[in-house]
VOPAZA-267742 format. One record per residue: x, y negated, z negated of N, C-alpha, C in turn. Coordinates in steps of 0.02 Angstrom, whole numbers, plus 50000, padded with zeros to 5 digits. Each point is the difference from the previous one (the first is absolute). Example, Ala and Ser with C-alpha at 12.3 -4.5 7.8 and 13.67 -1.06 7.14 Angstrom:
BEGIN
506605028449610499554994150000500454994050000499824994750036500424994149997499614994549963
END
This chain:
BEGIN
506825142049293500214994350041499564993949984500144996049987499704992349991499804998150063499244998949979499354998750066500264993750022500454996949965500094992250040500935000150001500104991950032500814999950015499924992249986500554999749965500254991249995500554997450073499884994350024500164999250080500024990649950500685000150023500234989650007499614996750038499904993449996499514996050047500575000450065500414999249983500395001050086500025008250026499805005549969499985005450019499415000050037499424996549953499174999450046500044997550041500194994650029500214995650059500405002650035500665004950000500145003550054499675004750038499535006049941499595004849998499514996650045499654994250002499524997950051500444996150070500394997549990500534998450078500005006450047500365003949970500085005650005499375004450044499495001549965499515002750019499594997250073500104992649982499624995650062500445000550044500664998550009500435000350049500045009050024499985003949984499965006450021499435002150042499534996749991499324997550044499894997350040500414994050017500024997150061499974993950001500024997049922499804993350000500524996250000500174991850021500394996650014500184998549942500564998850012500394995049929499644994849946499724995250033499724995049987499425002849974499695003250042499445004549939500105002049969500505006449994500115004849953500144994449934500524994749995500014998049942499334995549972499804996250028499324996349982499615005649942499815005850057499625005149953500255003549944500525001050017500665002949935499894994649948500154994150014499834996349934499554998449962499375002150051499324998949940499695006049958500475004950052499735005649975500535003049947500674996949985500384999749954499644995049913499774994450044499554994949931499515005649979499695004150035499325003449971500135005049944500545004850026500395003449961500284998149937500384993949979500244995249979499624998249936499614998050016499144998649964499615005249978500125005450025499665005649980499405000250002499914997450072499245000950049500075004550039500045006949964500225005350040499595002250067499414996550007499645002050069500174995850050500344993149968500334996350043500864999850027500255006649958500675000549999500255005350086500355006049968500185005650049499654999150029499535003549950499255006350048499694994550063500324993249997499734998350063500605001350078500255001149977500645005450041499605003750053499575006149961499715004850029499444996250062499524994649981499554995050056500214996750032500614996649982500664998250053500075003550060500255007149974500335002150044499355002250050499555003449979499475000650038499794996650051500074995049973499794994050050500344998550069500635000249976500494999350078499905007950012499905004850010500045006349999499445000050058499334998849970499404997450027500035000550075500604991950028500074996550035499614995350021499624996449935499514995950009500574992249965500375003149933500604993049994500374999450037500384993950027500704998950041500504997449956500585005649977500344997549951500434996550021499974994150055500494997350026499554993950037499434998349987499734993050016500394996849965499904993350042500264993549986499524993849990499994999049911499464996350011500214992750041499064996050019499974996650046499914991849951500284996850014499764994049935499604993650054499334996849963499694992650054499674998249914499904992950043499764996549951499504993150017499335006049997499434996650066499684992049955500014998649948499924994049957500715000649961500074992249969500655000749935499905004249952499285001049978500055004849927499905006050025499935001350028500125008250043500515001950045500255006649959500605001850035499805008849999500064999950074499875006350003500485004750034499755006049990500835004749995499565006750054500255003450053499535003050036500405007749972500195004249972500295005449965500305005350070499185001150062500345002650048499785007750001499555000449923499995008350005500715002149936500304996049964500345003149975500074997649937500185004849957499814998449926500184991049981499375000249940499834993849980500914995649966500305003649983500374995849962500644996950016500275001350061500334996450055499654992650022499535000550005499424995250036500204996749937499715002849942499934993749934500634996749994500645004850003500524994849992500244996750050499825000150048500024996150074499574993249975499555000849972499634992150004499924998749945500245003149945500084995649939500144994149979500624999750041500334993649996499694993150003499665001250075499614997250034499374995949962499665005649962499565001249974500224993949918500335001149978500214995849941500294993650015500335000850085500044991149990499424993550024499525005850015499484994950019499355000349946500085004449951499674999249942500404993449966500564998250003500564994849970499514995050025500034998550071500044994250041499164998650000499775005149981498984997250026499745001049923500335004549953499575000049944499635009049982499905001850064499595008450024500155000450051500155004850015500115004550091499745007349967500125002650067499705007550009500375003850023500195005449976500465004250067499495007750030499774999550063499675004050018500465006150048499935005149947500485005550048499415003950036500305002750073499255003250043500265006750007499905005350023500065006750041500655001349945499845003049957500255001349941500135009149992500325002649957499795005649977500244997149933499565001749938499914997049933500145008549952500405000249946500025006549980500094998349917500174991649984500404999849927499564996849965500264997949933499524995749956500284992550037499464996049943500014993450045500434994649955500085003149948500574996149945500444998050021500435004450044500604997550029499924992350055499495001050017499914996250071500034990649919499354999449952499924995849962500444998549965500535005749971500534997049959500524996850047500025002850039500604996150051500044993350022499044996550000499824993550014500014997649939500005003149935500144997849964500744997649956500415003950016500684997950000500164992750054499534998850032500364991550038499644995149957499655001249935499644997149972499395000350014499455001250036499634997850045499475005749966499234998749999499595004049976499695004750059500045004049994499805006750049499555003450003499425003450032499605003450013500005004250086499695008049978499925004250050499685004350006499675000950073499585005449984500005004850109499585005249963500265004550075499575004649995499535001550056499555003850003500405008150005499705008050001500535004050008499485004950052499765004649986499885006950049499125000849960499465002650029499174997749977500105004349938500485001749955499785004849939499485000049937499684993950026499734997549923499384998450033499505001049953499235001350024499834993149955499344996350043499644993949950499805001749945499814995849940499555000149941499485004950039499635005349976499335002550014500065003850069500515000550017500185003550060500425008949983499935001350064500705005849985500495003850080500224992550028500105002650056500514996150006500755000850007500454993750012499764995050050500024991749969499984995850036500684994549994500284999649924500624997749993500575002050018500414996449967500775002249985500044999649931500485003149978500254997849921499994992349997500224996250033500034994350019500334994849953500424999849965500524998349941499874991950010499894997549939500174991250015500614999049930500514997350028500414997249957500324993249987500084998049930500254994349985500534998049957500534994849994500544998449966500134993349990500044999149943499954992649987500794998449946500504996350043500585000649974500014993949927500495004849960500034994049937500834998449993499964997149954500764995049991500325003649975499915004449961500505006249982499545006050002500585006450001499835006849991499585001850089499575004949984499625003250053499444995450031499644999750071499444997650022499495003049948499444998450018499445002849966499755002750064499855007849993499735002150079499585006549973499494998050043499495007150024500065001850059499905007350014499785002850068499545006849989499334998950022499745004149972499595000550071499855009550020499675001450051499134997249982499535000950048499344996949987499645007649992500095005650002499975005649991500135001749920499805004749966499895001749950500845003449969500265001450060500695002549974500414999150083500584999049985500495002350083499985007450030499825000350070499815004050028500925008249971500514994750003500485003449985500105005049935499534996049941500035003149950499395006049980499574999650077499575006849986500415006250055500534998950044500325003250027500485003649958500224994249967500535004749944499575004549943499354999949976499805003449996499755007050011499985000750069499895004850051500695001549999500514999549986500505001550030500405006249936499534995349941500325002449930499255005649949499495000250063499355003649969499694997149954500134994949967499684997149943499254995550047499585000749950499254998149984500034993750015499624994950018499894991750007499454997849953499974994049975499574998849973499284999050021499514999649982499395001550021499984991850037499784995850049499934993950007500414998850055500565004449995500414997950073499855000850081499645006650001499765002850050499575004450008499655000050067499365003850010500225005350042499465005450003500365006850040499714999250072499935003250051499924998650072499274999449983499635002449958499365002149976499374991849971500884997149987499874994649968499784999449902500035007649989500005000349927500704999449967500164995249945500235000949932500535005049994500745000550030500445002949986500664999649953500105003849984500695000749950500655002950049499905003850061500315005250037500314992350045500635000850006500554996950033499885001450079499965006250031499935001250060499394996750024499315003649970499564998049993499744991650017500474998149955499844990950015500334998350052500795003250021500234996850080499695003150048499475004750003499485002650029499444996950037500074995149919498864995249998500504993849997499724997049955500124991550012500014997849918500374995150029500454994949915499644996349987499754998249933499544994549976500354993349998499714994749978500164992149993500165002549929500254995549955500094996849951499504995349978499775001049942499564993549989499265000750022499745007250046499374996450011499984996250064499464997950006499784994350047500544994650020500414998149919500664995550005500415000150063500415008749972500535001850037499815002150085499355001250024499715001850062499884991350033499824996249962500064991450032500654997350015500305002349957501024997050008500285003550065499795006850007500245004850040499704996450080499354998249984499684997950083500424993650012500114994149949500564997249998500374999750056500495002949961500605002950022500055002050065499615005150022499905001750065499914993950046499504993749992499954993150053500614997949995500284998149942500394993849994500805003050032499985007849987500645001950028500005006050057499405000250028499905003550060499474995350057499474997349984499744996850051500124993950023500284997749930500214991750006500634998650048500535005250004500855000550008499855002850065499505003250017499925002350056500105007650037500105002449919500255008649993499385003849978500265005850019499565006149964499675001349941499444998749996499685004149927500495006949978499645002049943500265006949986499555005050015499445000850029499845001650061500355002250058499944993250028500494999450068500655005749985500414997949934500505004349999500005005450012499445004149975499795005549988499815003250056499834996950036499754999950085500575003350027500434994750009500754999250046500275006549967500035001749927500555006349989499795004750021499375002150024499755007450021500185005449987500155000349943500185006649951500855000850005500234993150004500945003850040500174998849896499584997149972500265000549926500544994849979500274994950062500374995849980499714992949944500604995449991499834995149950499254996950034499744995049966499554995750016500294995150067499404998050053500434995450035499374994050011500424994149976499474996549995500314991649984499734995149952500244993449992500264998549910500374994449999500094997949929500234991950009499694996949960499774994449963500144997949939500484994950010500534998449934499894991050019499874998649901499834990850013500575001849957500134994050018500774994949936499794991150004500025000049924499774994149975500664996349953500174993950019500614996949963499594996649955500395002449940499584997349935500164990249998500645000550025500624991750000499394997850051499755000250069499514995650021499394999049965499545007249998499314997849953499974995049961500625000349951500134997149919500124992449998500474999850049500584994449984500314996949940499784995149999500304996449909499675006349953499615003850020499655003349935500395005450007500715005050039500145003349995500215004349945500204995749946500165002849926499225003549963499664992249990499335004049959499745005450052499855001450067499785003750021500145007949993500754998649992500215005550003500095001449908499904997749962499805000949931499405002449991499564998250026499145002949985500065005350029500435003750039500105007850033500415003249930500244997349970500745002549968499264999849924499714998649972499384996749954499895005550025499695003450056499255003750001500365006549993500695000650018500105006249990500465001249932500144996149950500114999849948499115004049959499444995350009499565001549985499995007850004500025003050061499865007749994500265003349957500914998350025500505005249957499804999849917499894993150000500094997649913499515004049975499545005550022499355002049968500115007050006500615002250017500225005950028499895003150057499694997150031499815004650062500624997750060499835003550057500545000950042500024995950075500554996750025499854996150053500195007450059499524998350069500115010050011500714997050040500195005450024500605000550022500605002749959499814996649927500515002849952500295003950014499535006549971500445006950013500335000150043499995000150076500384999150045500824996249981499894995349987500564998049988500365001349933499765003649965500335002549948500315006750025499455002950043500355006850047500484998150036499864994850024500704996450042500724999849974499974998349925500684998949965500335008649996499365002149981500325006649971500445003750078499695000550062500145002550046500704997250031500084993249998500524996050019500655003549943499815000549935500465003949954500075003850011499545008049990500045005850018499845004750049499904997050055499765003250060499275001249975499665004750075499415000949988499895009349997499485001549982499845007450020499585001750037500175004650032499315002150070499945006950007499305001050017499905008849990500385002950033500425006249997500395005350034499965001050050499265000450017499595004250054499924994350044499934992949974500044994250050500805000450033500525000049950500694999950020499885005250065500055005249986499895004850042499795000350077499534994450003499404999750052500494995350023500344994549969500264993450037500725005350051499945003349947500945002250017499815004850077499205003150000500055004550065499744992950058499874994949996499944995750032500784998350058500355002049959500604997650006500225005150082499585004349987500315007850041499664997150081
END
């Protein structure tokens, strides 16, 4: 039997409707999450695809998500627009104040969209490319659950804590990163554990705080930074600017509030949008040429603008569907029961 199954992008997107609605979640949720978790798949960010099905469902299971909040929208200055979630997943909230959110980046130049009382489960690409499709330059970031220990430490004090960016061009794809502040996504040492394979030495420490390769082992102890000293400064970051500043939870705090129920992260996210047409003005052409220049520079030397792959996985998946482990199919399909 073939360890995997080919499934249509509209088969993945029912397969997650499906699953969330059998759970208890509202319409309006169920699709929000169905669709990002359809892009992840899509892309072949497989820790961002299904398998987030299984923490989904957990979560309302929990009874710590409300799959049927209604987010709350205010807008306590013009460049801040804030979105109150309610306790219920992050991505209702985002498309509730998106809108919002891009026409007053139009009208001031920068706004902010501050989403609060969140549950956060996806990558942050989706949230940047989307501000990037109104034209508009995008950045995001979101504290998650304490998994990640300081530089010189070995005791969770972070989150993975992801900062992402997208900077739209005149043709073809944005240029976008989203990269956790953690040494790898907490998802892709789970799927490890899930599949027995070894981790690389650097990702994580054991409860012991020594140097592990063992998958269990590291969701045991605690996740390193990236970078060193770097990735442990970006990460403390992250935590002010989108937990103390917004008025939400550290990943700490999160960590606090879940008390072992195992649900998503619950906590804040922090999204700027910058209109390139105000910054620029008359200079909107050359400006946006010295972006189109710098990334000529890279490609032209061979190297890679990141995201690529993704969107080259993108074409292929949009053509030929995607594939997903058996044993995941399996797990989504007893969800269903």
């Amino acid at each position: 039997m073939n360890p995997s199954i080919n499934l249509s992008l509209d088969q993945v997107h029912g397969l997650a409707l499906d699953a969330l609605t059998a759970n208890g979640m509202g319409a309006d949720h169920a699709e929000a999450v169905a669709g990002v978790i359809t892009q992840g798949q899509r892309d072949e960010c497989h820790s961002h695809g299904l398998y987030r099905l299984l923490g989904c469902v957990r979560s309302l299971r929990s009874g710590k998500v409300d799959g049927h909040a209604v987010p709350v929208v205010s807008q306590p200055a013009p460049s801040i627009v804030k979105v109150d979630a309610r306790h219920g997943f992050s991505l209702l909230a985002l498309q509730t104040g998106l809108p919002l959110l891009c026409e007053q980046a139009r009208h001031l130049g920068v706004a902010a969209l501050v989403i609060r009382n969140c549950y956060h489960f996806s990558a942050l690409w989706p949230e940047v490319e989307a501000i990037a499709e109104q034209g508009l330059v995008g950045l995001a970031m979101t504290p998650s659950h304490a998994w990640v220990a300081p530089v010189g430490g070995s005791k969770g004090v972070f989150g993975t804590n992801p900062l992402a960016f997208a900077w739209p061009r005149p043709a073809g794809q944005p240029f976008v990163f989203d990269f956790a502040t953690s040494a790898i996504a907490r998802g892709d040492i789970e799927l490890h554990a899930r599949q027995n394979k070894p981790i690389p030495l650097g990702w994580a420490v054991d409860a012991q705080g020594a140097p592990t390769t063992d998958a269990q082992a590291a969701l045991a102890g605690a996740m390193q930074t990236f970078g060193g000293h770097k990735g442990s400064a970006l990460a403390a970051m992250i935590e002010l600017l989108a937990g103390a500043l917004i008025g939400d939870l550290t990943s700490a705090d999160s960590m606090a509030f879940d008390d072992g129920a195992g649900a998503a992260p619950l906590h804040g996210e922090l999204l700027l949008a910058f209109d390139p047409a105000r910054f620029l003005g008359d200079d909107l052409a050359p400006g946006l040429q010295r972006a189109e220049n710098l990334f000529a520079a890279i490609t032209g030397q061979g190297a890679r603008l990141p995201s690529q792959r993704r969107f080259e996985a993108r074409q292929r998946s949009e053509r030929d569907g995607v594939w997903i482990d058996r044993a995941l199919y399996q797990d989504i399909q007893a969800l269903l029961a």
